[in-house]
Residue, then its C-alpha position, 0 to 999 in steps of 0.5 A: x500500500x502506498x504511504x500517500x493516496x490522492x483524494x479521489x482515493x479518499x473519496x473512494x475509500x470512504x465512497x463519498x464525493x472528491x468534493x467532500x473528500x477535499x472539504x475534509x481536507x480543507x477543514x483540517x478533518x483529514x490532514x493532508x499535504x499540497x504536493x505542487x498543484x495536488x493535495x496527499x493524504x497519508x495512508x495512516x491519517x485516512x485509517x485515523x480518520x475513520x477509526x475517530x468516525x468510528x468512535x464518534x458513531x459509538x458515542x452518539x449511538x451510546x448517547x441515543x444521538x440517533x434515535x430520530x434519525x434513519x440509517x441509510x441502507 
């Protein structure tokens, strides 16, 4: 696996938008570097990345944060 991936990587990886992969970026979610003209995410912060949305997800099911809402199938 390569140390660095390029966001429409990320935006595969985590099946969302290049757009929304860069605006993690951008709002300093997902560290990233600007190699020239194109950003890198280390392969290790993307793992971080989802292992805190993990944890999150756990904290607001334990809290009962997604009792009103629908959990897309």
């Amino acid at each position: 696996m390569p140390r660095f991936v390029q966001i429409a990587d990320v935006a595969e990886t985590l099946n969302i938008s290049s757009r929304q992969a860069y605006n993690l970026v951008k709002s300093g979610e997902l560290p990233a570097i600007k190699v020239g003209n194109s950003w890198r995410v280390e392969t290790a912060e993307l793992e971080n990345y989802i292992q805190r949305a993990y944890a999150q997800t756990r904290q607001q099911v334990e809290s009962n944060a997604f009792a009103d809402d629908e959990i897309d199938a």
